[in-house]
N, CA, C, O and CB atoms as a CASP TS submission, in Angstrom:
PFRMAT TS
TARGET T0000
AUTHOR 0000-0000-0000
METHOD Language model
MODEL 1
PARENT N/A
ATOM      1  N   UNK     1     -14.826  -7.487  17.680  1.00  0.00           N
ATOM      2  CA  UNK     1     -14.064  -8.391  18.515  1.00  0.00           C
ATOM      3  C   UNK     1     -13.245  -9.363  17.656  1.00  0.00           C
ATOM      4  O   UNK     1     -12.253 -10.029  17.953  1.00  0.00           O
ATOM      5  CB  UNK     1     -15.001  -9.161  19.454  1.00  0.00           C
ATOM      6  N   UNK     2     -13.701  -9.295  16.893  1.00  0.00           N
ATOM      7  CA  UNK     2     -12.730 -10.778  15.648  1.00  0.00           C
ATOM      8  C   UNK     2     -11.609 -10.640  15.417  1.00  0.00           C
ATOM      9  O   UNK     2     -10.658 -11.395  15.621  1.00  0.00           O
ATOM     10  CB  UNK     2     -13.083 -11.013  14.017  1.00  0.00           C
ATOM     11  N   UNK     3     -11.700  -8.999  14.680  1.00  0.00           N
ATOM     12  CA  UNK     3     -10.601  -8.177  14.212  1.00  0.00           C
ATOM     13  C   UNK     3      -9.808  -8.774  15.373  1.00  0.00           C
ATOM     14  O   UNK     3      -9.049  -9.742  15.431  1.00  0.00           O
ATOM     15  CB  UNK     3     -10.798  -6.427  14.081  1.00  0.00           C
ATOM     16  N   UNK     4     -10.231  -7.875  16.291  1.00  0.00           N
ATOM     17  CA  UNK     4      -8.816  -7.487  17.640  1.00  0.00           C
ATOM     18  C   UNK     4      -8.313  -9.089  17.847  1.00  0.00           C
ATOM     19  O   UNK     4      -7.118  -9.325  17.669  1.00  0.00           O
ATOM     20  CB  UNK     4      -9.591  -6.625  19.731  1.00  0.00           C
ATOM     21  N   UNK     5      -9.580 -10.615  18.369  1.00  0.00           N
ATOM     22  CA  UNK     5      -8.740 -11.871  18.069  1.00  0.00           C
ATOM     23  C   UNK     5      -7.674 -12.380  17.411  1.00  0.00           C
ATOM     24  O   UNK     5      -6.788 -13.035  17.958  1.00  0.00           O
ATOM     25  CB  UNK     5      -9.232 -12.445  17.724  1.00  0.00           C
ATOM     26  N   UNK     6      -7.730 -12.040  15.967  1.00  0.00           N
ATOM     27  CA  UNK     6      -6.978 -12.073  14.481  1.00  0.00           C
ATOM     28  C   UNK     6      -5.689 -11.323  15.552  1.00  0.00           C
ATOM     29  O   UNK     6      -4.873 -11.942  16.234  1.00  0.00           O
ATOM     30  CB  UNK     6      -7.877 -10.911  12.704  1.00  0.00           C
ATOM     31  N   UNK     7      -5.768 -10.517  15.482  1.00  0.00           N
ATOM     32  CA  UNK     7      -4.732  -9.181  15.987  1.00  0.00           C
ATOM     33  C   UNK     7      -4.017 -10.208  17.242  1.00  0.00           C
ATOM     34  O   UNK     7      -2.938 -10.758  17.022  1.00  0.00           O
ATOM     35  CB  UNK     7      -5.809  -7.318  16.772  1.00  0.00           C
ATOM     36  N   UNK     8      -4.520 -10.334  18.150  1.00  0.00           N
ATOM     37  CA  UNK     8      -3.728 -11.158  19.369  1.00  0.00           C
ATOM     38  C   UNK     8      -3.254 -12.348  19.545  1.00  0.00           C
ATOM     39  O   UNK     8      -2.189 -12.647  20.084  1.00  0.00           O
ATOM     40  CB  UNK     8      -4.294 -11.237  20.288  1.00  0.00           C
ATOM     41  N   UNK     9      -4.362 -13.315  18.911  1.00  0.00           N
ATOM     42  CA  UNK     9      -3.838 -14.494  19.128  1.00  0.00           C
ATOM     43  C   UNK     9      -3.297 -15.381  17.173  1.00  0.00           C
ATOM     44  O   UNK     9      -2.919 -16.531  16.953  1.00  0.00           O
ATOM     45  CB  UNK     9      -5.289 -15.350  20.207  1.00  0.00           C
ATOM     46  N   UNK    10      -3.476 -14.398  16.335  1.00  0.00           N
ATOM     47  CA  UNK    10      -3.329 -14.981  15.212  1.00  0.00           C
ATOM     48  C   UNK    10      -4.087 -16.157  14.581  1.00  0.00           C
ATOM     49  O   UNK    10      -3.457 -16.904  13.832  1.00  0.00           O
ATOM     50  CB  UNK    10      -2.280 -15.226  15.274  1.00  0.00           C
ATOM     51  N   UNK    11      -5.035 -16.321  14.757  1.00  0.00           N
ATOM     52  CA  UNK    11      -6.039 -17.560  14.331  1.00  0.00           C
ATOM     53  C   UNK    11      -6.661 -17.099  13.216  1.00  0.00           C
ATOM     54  O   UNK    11      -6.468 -16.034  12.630  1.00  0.00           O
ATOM     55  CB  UNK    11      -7.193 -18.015  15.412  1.00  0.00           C
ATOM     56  N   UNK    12      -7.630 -18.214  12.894  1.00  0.00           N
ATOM     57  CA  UNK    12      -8.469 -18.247  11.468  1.00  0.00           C
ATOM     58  C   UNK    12      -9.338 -17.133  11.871  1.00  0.00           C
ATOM     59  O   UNK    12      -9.180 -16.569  12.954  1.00  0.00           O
ATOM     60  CB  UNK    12      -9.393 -19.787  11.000  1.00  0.00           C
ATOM     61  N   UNK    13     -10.426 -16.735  10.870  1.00  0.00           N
ATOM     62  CA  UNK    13     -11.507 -16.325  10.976  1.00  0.00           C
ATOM     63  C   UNK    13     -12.400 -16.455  11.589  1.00  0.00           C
ATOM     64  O   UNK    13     -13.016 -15.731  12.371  1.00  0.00           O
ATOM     65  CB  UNK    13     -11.792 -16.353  10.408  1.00  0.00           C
ATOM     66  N   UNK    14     -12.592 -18.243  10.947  1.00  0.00           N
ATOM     67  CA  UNK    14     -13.381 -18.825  11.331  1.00  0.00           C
ATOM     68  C   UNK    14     -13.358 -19.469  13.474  1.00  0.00           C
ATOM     69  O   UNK    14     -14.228 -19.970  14.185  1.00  0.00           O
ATOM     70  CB  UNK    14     -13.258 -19.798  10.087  1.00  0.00           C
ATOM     71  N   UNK    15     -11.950 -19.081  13.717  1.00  0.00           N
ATOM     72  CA  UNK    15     -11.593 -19.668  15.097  1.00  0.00           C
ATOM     73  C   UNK    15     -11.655 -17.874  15.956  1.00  0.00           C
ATOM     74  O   UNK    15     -11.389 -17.525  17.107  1.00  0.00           O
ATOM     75  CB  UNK    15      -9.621 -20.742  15.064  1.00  0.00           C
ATOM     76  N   UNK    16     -12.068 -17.202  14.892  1.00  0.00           N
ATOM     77  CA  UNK    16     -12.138 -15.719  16.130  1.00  0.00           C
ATOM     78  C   UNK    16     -13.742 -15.654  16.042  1.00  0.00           C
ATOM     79  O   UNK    16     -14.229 -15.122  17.040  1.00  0.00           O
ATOM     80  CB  UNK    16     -11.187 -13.752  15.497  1.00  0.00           C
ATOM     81  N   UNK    17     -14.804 -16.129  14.943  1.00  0.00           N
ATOM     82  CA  UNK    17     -16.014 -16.328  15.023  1.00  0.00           C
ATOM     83  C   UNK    17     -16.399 -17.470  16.098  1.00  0.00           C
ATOM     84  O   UNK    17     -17.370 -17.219  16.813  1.00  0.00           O
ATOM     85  CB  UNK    17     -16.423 -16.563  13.727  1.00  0.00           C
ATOM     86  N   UNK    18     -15.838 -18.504  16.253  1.00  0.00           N
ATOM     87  CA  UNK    18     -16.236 -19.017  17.414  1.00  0.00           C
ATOM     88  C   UNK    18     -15.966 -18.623  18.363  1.00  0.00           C
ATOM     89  O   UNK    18     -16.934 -18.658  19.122  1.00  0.00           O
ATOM     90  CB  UNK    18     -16.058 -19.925  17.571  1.00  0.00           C
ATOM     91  N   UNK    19     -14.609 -17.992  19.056  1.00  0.00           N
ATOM     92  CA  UNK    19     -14.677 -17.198  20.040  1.00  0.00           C
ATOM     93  C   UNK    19     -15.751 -16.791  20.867  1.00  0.00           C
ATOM     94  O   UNK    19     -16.406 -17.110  21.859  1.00  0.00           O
ATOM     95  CB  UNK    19     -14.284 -16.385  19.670  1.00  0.00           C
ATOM     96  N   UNK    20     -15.540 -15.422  19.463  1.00  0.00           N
ATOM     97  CA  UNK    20     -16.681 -14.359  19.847  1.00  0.00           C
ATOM     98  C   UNK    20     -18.346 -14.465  20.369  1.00  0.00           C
ATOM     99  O   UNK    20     -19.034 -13.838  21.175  1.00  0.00           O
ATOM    100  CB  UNK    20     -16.775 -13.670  18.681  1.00  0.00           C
ATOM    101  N   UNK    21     -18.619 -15.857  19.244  1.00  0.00           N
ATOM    102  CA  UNK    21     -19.918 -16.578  19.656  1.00  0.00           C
ATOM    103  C   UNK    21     -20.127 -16.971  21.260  1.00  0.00           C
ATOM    104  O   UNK    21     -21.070 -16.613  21.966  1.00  0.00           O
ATOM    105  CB  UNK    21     -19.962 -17.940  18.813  1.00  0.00           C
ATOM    106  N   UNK    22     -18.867 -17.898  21.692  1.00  0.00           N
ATOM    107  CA  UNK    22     -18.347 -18.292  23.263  1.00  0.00           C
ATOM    108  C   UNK    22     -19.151 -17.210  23.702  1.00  0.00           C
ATOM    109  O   UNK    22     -20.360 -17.318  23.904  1.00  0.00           O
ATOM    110  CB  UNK    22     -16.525 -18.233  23.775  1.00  0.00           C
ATOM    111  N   UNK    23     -18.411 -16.031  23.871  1.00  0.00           N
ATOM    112  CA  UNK    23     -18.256 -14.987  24.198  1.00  0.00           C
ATOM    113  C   UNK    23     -19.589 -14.248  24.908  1.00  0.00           C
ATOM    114  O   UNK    23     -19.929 -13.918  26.044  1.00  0.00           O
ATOM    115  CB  UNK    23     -17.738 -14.476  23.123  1.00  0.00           C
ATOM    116  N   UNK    24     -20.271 -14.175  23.210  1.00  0.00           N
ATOM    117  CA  UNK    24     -21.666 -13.856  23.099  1.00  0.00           C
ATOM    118  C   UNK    24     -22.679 -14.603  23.693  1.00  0.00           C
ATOM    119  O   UNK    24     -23.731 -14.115  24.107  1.00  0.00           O
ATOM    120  CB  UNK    24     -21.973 -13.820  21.919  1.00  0.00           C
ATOM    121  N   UNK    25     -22.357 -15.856  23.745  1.00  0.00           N
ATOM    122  CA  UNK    25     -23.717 -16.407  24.365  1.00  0.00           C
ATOM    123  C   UNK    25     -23.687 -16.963  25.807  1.00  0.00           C
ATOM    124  O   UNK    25     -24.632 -16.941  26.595  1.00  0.00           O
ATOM    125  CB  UNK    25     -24.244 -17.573  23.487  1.00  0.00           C
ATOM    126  N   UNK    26     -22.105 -17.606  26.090  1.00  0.00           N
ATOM    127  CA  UNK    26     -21.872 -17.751  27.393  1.00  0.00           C
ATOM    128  C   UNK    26     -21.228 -16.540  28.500  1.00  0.00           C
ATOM    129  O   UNK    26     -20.814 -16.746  29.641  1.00  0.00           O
ATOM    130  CB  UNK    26     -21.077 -18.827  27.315  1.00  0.00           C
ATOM    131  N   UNK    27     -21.294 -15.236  27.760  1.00  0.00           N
ATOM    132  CA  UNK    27     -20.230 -14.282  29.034  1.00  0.00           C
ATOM    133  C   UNK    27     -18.677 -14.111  28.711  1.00  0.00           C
ATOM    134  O   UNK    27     -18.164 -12.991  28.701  1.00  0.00           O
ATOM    135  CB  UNK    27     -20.159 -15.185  30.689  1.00  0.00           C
ATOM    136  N   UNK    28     -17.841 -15.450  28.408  1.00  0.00           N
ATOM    137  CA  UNK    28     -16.638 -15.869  28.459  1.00  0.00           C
ATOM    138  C   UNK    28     -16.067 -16.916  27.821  1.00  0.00           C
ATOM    139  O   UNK    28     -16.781 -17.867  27.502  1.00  0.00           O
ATOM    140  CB  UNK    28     -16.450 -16.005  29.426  1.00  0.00           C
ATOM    141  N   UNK    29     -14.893 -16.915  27.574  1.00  0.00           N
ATOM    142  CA  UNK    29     -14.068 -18.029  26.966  1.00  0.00           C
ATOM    143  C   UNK    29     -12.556 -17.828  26.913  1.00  0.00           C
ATOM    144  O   UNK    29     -11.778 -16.881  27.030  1.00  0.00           O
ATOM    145  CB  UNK    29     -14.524 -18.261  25.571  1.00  0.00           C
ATOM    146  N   UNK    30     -12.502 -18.823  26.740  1.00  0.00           N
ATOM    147  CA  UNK    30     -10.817 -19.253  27.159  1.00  0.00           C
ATOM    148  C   UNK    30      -9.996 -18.704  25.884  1.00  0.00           C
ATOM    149  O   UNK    30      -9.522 -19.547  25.122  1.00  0.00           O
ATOM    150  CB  UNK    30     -10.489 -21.247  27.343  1.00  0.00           C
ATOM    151  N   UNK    31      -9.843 -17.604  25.666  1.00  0.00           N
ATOM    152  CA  UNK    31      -9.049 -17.180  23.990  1.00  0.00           C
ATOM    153  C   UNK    31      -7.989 -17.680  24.369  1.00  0.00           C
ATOM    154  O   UNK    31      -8.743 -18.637  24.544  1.00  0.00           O
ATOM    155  CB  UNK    31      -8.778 -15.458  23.327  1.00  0.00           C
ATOM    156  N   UNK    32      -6.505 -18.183  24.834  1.00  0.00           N
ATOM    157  CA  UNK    32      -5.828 -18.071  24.555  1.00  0.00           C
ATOM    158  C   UNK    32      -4.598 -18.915  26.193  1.00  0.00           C
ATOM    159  O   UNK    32      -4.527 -18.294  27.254  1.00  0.00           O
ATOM    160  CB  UNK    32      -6.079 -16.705  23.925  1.00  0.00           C
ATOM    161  N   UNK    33      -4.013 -19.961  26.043  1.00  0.00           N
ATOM    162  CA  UNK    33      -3.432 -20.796  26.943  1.00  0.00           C
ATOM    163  C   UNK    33      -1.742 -20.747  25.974  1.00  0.00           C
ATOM    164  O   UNK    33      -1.424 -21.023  24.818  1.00  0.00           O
ATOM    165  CB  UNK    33      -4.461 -22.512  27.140  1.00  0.00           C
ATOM    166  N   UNK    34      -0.887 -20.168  27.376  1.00  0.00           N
ATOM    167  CA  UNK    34       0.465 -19.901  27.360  1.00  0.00           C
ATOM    168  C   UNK    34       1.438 -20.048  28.462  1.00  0.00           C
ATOM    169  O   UNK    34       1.018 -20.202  29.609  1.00  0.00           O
ATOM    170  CB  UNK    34       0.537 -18.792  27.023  1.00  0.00           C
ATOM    171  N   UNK    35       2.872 -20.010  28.176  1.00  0.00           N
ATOM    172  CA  UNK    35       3.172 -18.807  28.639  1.00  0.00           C
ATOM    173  C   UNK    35       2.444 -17.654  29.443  1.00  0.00           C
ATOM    174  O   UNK    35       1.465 -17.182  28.864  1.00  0.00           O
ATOM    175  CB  UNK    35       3.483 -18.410  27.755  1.00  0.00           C
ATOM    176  N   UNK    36       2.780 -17.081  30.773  1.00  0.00           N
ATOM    177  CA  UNK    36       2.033 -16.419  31.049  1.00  0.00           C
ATOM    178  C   UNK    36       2.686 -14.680  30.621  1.00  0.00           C
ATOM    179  O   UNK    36       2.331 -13.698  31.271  1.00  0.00           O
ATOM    180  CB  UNK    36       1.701 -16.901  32.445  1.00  0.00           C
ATOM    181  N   UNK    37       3.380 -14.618  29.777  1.00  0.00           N
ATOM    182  CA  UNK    37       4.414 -13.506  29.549  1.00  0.00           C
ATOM    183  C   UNK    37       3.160 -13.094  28.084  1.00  0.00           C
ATOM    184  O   UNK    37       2.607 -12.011  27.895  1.00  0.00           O
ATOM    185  CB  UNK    37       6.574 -14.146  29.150  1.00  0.00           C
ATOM    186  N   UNK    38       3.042 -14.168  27.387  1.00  0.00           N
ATOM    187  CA  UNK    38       2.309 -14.271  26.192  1.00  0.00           C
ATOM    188  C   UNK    38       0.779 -13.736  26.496  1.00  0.00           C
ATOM    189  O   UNK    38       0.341 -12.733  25.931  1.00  0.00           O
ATOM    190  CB  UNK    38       2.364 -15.816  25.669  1.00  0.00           C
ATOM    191  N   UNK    39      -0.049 -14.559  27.517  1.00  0.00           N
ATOM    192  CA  UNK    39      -0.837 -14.051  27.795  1.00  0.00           C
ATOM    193  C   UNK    39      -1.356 -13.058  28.294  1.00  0.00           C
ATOM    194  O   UNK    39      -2.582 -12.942  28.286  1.00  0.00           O
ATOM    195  CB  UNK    39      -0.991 -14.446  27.985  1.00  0.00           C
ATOM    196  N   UNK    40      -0.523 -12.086  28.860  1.00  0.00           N
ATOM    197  CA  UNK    40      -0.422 -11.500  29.312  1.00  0.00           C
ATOM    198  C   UNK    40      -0.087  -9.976  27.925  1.00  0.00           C
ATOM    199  O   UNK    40      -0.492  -8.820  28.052  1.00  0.00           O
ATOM    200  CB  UNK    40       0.329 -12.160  30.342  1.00  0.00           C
ATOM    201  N   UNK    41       0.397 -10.304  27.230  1.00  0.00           N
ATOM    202  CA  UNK    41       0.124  -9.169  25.931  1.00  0.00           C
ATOM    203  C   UNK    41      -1.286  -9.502  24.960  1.00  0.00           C
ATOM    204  O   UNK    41      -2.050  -8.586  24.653  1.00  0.00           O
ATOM    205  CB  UNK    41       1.627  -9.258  24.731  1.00  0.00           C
ATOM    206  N   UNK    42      -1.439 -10.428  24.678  1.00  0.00           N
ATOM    207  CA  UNK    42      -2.764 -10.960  23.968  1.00  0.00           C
ATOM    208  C   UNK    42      -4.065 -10.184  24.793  1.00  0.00           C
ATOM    209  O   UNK    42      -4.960  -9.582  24.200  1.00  0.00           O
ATOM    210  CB  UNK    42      -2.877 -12.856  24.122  1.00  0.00           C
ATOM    211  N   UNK    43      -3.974 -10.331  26.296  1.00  0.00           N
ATOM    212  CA  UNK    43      -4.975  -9.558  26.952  1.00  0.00           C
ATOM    213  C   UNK    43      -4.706  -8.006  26.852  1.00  0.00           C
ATOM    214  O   UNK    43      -5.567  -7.139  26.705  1.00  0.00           O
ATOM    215  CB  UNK    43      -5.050 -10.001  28.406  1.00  0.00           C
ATOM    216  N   UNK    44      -3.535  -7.852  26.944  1.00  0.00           N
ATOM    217  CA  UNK    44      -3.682  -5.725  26.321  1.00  0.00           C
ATOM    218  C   UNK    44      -4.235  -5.830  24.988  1.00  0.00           C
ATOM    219  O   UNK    44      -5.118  -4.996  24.783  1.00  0.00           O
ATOM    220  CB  UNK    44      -1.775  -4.546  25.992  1.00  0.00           C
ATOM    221  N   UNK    45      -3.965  -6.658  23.955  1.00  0.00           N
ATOM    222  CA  UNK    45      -4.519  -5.977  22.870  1.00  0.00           C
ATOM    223  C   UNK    45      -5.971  -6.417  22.734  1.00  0.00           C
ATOM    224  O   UNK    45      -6.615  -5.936  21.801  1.00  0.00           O
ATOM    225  CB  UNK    45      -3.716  -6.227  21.611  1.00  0.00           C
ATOM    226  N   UNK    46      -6.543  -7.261  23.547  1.00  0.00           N
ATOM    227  CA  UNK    46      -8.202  -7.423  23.783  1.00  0.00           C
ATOM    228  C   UNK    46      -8.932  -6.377  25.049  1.00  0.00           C
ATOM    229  O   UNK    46     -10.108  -6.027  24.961  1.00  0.00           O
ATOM    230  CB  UNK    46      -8.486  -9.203  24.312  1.00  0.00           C
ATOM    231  N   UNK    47      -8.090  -5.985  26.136  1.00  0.00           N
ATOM    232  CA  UNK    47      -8.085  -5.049  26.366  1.00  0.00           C
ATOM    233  C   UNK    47      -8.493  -3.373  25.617  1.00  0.00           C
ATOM    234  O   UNK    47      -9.200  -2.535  26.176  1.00  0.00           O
ATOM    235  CB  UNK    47      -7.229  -5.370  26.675  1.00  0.00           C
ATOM    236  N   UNK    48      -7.879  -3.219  24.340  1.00  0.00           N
ATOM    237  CA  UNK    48      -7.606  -2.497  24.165  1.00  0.00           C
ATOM    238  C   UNK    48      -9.270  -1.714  23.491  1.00  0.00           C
ATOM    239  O   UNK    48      -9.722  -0.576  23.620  1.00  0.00           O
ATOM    240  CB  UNK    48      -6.347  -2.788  23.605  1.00  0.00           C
ATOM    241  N   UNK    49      -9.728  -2.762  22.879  1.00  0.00           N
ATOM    242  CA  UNK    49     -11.226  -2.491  22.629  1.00  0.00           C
ATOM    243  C   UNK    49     -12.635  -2.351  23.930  1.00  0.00           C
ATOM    244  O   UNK    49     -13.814  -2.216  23.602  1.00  0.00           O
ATOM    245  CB  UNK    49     -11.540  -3.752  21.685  1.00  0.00           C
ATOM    246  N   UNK    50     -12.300  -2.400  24.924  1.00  0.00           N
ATOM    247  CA  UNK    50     -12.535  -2.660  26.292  1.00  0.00           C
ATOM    248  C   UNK    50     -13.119  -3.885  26.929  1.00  0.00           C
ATOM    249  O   UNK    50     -13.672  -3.875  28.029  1.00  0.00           O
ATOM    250  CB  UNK    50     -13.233  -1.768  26.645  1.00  0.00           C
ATOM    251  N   UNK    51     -12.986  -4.782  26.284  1.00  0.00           N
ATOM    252  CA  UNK    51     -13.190  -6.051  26.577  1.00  0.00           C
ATOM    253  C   UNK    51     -12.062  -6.561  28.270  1.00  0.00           C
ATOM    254  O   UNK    51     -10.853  -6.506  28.495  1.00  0.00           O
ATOM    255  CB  UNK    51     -12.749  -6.891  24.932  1.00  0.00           C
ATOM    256  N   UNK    52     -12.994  -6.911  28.915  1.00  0.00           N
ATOM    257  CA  UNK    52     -12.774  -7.355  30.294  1.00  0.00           C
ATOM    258  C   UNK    52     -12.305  -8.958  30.231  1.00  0.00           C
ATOM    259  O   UNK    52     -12.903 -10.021  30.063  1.00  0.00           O
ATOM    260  CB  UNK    52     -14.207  -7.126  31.196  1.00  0.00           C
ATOM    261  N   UNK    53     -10.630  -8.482  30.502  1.00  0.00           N
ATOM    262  CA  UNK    53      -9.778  -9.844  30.587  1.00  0.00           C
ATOM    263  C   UNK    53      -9.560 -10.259  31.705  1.00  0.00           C
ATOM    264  O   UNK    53      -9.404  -9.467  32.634  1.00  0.00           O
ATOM    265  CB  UNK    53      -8.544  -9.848  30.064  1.00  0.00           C
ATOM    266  N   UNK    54      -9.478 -12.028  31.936  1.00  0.00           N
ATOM    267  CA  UNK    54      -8.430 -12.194  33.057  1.00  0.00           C
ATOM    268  C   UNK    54      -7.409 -13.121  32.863  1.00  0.00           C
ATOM    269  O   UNK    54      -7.725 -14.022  32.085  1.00  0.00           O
ATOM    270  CB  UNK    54      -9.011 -12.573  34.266  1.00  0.00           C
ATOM    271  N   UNK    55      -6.319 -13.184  33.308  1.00  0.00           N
ATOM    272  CA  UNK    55      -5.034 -13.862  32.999  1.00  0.00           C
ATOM    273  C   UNK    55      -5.060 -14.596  34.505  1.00  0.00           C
ATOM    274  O   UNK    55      -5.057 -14.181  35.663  1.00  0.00           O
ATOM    275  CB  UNK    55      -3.562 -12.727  32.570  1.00  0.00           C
ATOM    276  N   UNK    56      -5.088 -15.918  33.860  1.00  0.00           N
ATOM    277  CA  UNK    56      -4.570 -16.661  35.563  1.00  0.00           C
ATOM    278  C   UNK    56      -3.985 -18.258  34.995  1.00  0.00           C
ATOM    279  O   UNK    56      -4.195 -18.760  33.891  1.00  0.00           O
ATOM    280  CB  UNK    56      -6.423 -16.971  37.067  1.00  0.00           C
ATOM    281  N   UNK    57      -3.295 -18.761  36.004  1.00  0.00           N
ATOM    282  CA  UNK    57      -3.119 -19.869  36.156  1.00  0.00           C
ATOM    283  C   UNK    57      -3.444 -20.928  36.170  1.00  0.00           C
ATOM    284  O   UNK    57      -2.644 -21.815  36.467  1.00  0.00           O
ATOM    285  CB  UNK    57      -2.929 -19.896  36.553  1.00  0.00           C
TER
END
């Protein structure tokens, strides 16, 4: 999951390890506040590992 973070939203290491932690221990987390054109590609390429996105408002 880090990798693919790095890959979408361009952050540190250390900011796709916290993520992922989010992730891991609560279910979910907020990767990524835009543009919804932006968010909306960041979730295909987290998508793409099959990770279950949602894009909203």
């Amino acid at each position: 999951m880090e990798r693919q973070l790095l890959k979408a939203i361009h952050c540190s290491i250390a900011q796709a390890r916290d993520i992922s932690w989010k992730v891991h221990t609560g279910g979910s987390a907020v990767v990524y506040t835009g543009p919804r054109e932006r968010c909306e590609a960041v979730a295909m390429v987290l998508e793409d590992i099959g990770l279950v996105v949602k894009v909203s408002e």
